[in-house]
C-alpha positions as a Python dict, from the first residue, in 0.01 Angstrom:
ca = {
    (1, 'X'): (0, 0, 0),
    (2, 'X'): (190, 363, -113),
    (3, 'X'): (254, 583, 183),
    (4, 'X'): (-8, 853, 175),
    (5, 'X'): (105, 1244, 220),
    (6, 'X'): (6, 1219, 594),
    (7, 'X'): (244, 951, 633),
    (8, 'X'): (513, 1104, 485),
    (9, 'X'): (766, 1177, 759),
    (10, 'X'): (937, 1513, 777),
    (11, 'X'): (1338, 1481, 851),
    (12, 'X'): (1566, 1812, 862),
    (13, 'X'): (1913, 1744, 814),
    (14, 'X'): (2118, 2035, 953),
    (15, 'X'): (2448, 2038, 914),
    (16, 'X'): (2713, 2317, 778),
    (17, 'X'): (2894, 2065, 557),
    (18, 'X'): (2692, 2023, 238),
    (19, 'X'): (2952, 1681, 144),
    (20, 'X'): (2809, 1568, 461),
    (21, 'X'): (2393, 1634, 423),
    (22, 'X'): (2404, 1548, 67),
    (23, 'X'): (2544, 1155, 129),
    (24, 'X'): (2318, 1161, 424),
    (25, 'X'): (1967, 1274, 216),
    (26, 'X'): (2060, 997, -70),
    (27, 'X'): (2144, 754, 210),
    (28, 'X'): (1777, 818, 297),
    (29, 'X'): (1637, 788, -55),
    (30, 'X'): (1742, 418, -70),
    (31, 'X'): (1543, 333, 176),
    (32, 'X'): (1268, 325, -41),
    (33, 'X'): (1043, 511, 177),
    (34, 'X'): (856, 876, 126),
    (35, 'X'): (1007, 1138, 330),
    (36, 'X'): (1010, 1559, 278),
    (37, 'X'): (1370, 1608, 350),
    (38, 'X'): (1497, 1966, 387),
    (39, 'X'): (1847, 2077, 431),
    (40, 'X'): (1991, 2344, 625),
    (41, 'X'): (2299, 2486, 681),
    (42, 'X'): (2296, 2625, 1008),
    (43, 'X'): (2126, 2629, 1367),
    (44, 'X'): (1989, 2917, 1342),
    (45, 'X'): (1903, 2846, 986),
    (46, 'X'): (1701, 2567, 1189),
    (47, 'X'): (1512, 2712, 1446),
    (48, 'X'): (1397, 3006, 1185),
    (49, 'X'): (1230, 2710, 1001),
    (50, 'X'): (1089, 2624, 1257),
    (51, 'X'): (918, 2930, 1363),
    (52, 'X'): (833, 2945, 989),
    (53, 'X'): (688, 2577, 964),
    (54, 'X'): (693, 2626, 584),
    (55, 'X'): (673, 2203, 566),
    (56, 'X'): (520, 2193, 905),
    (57, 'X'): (714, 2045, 1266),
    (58, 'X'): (966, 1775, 1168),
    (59, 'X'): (967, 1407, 1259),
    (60, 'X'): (1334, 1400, 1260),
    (61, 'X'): (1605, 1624, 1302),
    (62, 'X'): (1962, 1534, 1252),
    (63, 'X'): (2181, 1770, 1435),
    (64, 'X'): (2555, 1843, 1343),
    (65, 'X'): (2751, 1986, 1669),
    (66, 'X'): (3050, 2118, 1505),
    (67, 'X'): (2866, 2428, 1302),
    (68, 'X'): (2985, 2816, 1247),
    (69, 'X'): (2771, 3088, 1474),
    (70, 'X'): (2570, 2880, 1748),
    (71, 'X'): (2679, 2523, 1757),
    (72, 'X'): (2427, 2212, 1811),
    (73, 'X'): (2473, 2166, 2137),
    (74, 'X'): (2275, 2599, 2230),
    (75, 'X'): (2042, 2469, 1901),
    (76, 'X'): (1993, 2155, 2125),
    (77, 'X'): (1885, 2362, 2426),
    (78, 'X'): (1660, 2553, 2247),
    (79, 'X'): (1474, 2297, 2093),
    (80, 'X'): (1411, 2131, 2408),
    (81, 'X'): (1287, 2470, 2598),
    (82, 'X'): (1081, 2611, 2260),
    (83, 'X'): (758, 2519, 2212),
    (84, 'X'): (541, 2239, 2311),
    (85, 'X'): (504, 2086, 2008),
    (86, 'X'): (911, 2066, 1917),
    (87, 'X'): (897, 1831, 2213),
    (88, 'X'): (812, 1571, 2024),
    (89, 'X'): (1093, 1580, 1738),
    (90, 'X'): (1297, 1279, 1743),
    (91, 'X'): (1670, 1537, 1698),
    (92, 'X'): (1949, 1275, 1704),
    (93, 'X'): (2303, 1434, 1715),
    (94, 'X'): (2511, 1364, 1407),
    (95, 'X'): (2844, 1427, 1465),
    (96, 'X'): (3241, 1310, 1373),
    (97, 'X'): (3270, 1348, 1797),
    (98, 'X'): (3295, 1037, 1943),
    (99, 'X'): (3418, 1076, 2315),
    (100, 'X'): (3149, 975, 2565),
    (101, 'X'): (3192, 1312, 2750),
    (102, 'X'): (3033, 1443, 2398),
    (103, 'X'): (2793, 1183, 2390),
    (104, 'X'): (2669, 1235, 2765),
    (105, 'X'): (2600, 1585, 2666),
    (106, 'X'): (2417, 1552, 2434),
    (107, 'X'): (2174, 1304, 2628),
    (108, 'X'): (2177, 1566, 2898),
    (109, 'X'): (2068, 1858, 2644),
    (110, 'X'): (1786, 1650, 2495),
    (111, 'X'): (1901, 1418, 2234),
    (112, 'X'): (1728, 1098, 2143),
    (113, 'X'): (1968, 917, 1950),
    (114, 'X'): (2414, 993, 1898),
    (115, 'X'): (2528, 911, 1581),
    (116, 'X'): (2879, 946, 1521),
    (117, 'X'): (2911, 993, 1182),
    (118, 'X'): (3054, 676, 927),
    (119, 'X'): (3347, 713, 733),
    (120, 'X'): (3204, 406, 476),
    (121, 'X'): (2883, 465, 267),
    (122, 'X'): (2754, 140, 392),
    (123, 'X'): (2758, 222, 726),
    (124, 'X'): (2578, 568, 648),
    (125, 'X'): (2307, 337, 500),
    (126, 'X'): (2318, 130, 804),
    (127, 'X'): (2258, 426, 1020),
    (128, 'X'): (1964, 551, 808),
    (129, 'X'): (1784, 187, 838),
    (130, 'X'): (1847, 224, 1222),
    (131, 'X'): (1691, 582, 1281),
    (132, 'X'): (1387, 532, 1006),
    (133, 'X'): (1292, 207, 1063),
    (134, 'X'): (1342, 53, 1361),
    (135, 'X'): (1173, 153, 1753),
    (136, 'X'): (1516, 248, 1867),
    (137, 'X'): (1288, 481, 2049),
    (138, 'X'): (1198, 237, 2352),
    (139, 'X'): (1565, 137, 2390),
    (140, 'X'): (1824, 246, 2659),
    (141, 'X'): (2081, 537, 2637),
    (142, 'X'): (2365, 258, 2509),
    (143, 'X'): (2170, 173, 2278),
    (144, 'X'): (2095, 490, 2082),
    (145, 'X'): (2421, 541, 2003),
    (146, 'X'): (2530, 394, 1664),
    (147, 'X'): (2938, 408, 1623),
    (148, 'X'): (3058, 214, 1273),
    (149, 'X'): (3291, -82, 1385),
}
């Protein structure tokens, strides 16, 4: 049965490194699934969208830290104090950080999910299948955090 424009889940990839949102957006596209994918290239880029809501309150954000002007981690804090409704956006933190200090703060802030972010296409792909389809949502802190071996 086709996925009908209600189902269609929103995902904003934010991230300053276009490289980095493009491989992650196509990454998406294979999994054969509808999804309104918009990319931004800053935080603040981000929250203006989403006082905007030109393609409504995303499903999923991903979330680079490393970014020019206000890095993920403030964007991260404001999501979680805005409004009500950007409460319930899934915002997993897509970063090349990997130390656990890193990963504990963003879990403090507000993330659902750490990804650090593959070197390998496959593992990219990997990553998307975890976040989109799967109910990582009901599982502990460990793990929903998804680190390429």
């Amino acid at each position: 049965m086709p996925e009908n424009e209600h189902s269609k889940k929103i995902i904003f990839l934010t991230d300053n490194d276009e490289d980095d949102r493009m491989l992650l957006h196509e990454a998406l596209g294979e999994l054969k699934k509808t999804f309104t994918i918009v990319e931004l290239c800053s935080a603040e880029q981000l929250l203006e969208h989403l006082d905007k809501k030109p393609q409504g309150i995303p499903d999923y954000i991903f979330l680079d830290i490393l970014m020019p002007g206000m890095d993920g981690f403030d964007c991260l804090e404001r999501l979680r104090s805005g409004p009500a409704e950007w409460g319930k956006i899934k915002i997993i933190i897509y970063s090349f950080q990997s130390s656990s200090q890193i990963i504990e703060k963003a879990f403090e802030l507000g993330a659902d999910f750490y990804a650090v972010k593959p070197a390998r296409y496959d593992h990219l792909k990997e990553l998307a299948g975890i976040i989109m389809e799967s109910s990582w949502e009901h599982l502990g802190r460990e793990q929903r955090i998804f680190h390429a071996q």
